[in-house]
C-alpha positions as CSV (number, residue, x, y, z in Angstrom):
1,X,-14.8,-19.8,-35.6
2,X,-13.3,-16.7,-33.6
3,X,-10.1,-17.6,-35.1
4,X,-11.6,-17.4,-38.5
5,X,-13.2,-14.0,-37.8
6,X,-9.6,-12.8,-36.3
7,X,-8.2,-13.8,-39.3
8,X,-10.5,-12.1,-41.8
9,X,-10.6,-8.9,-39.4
10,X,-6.7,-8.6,-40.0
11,X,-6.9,-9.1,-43.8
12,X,-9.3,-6.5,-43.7
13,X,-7.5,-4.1,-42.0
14,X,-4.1,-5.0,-44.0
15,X,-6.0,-4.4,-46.9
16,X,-7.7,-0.8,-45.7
17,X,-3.5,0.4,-44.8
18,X,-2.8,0.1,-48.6
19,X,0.3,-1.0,-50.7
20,X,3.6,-1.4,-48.6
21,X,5.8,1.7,-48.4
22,X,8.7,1.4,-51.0
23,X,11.8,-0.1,-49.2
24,X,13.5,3.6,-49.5
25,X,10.9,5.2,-47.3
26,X,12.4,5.0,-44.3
27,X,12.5,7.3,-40.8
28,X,15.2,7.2,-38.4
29,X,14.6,9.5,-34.9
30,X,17.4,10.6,-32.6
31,X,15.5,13.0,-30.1
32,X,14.4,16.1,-31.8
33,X,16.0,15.1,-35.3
34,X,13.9,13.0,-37.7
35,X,16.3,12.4,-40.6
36,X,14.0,10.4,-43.6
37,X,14.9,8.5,-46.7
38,X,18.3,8.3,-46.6
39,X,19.6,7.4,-50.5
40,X,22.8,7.9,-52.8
41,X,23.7,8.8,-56.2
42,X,25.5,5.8,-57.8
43,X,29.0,6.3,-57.9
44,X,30.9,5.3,-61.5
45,X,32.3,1.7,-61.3
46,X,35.6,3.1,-60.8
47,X,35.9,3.2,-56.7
48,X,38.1,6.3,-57.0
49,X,35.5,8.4,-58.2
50,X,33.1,10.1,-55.2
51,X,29.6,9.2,-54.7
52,X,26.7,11.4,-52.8
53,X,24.6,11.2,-50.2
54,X,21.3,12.8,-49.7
55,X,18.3,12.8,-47.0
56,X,15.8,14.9,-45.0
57,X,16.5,16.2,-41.6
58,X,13.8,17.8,-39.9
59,X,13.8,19.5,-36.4
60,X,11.0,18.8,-33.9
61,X,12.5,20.7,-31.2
62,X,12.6,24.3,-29.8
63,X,16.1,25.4,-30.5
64,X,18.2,25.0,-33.6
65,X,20.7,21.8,-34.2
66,X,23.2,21.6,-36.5
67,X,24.9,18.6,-38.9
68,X,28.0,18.9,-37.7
69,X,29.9,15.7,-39.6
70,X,29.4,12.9,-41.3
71,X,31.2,9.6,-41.9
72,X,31.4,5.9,-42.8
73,X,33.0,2.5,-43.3
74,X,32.9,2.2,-46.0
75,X,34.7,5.2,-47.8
76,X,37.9,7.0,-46.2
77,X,36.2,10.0,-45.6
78,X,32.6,11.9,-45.8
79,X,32.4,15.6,-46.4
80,X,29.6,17.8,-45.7
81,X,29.2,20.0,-49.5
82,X,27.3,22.6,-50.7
83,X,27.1,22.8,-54.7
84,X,26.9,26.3,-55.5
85,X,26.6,28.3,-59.3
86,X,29.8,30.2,-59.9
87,X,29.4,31.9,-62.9
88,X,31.5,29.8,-65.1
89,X,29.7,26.4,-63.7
90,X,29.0,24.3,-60.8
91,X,31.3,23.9,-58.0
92,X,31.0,22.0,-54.9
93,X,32.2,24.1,-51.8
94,X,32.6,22.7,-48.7
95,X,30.1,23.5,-45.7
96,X,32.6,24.6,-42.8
97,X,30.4,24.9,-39.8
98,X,27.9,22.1,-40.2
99,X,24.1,22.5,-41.9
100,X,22.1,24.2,-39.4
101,X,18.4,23.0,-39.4
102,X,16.3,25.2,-37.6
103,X,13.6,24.8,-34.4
104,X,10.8,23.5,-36.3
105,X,12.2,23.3,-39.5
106,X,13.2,20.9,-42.4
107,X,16.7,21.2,-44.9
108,X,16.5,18.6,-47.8
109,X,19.9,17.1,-48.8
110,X,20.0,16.8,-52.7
111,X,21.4,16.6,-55.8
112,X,22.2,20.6,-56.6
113,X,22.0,21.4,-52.9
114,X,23.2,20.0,-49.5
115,X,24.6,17.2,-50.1
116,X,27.1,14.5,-48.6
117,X,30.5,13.8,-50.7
118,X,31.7,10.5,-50.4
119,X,35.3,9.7,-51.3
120,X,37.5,6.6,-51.6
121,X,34.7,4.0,-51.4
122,X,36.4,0.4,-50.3
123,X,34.6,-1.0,-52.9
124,X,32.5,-1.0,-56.3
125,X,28.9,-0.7,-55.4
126,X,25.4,-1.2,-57.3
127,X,22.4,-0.2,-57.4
128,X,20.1,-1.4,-54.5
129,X,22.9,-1.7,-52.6
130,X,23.6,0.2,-49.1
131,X,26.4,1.6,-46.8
132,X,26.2,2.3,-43.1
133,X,26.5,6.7,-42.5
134,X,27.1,7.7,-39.2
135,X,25.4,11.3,-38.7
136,X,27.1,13.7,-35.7
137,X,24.6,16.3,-34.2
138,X,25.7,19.5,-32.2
139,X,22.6,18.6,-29.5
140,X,20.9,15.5,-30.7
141,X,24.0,13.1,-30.8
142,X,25.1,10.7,-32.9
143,X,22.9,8.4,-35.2
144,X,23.8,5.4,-37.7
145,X,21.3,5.2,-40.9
146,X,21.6,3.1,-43.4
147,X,22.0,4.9,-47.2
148,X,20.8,2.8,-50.3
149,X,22.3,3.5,-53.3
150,X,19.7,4.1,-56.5
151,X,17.2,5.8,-54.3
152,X,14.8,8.2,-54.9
153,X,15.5,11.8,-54.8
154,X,14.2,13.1,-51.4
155,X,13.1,16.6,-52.9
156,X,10.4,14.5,-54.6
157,X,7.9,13.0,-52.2
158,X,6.2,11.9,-55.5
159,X,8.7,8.7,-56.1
């Protein structure tokens, strides 16, 4: 009988926590730096073409850190961009001295924005699938998250 009661008090209480967080919503913590919902832009089915990674990085401590590099398997190289309005279009520029997230602050990686330039992928991918990003602080350290590919855009807490 106290089994049964157990039993029912954790349906119950699995029922009052609501529907399951999508798979995308995840949180990854390295000290002061919460960096959340890591996702990519689909890259053409042609490997030689770049795909993007965006995310959240918020700052729970008292000084400033910065996003000094990125990288991964499973591309040749990771760039840290900046796509900025030049007049005669859009052109992606290169951020040269990390992304600075200040003390108590948030920066949004996204399409349009901040973002993270991938080049020479080692293979086609899909969507749904992911790729291993290793993320270099100036204080917090080094971090590995995992970047799904398909996600939803992390400016829009609605999706």
């Amino acid at each position: 009988m106290v089994k049964q009661f157990a039993q029912a008090g954790l349906v119950a209480l699995a029922a009052l926590a609501g529907p399951a967080l999508p798979a995308c919503a995840v949180e990854y913590q390295l000290g002061h730096m919460i960096i959340e919902r890591p996702w990519g832009a689909l890259p053409p089915s042609d490997t030689s073409q770049p795909a993007y990674a965006f995310f959240t990085m918020t700052n729970l401590g008292d000084v400033e850190d910065v996003l000094v590099s990125a990288a991964t398997t499973a591309a040749d190289s990771a760039e840290l961009l900046r796509d900025t309005d030049h007049g005669s279009g859009r052109r992606f520029v290169p951020v040269e001295h990390g992304i600075a997230v200040p003390s108590g602050g948030t920066v949004v990686l996204a399409p349009d924005g901040l973002h993270i330039c991938i080049m020479g992928l080692d293979a086609a991918l899909a969507e749904g699938d992911s790729f291993p990003m290793t993320l270099h602080f100036e204080a917090a350290g080094t971090i590995e998250v995992d970047v799904v590919l398909g996600g939803p855009d992390p400016s829009n807490p609605e999706e």
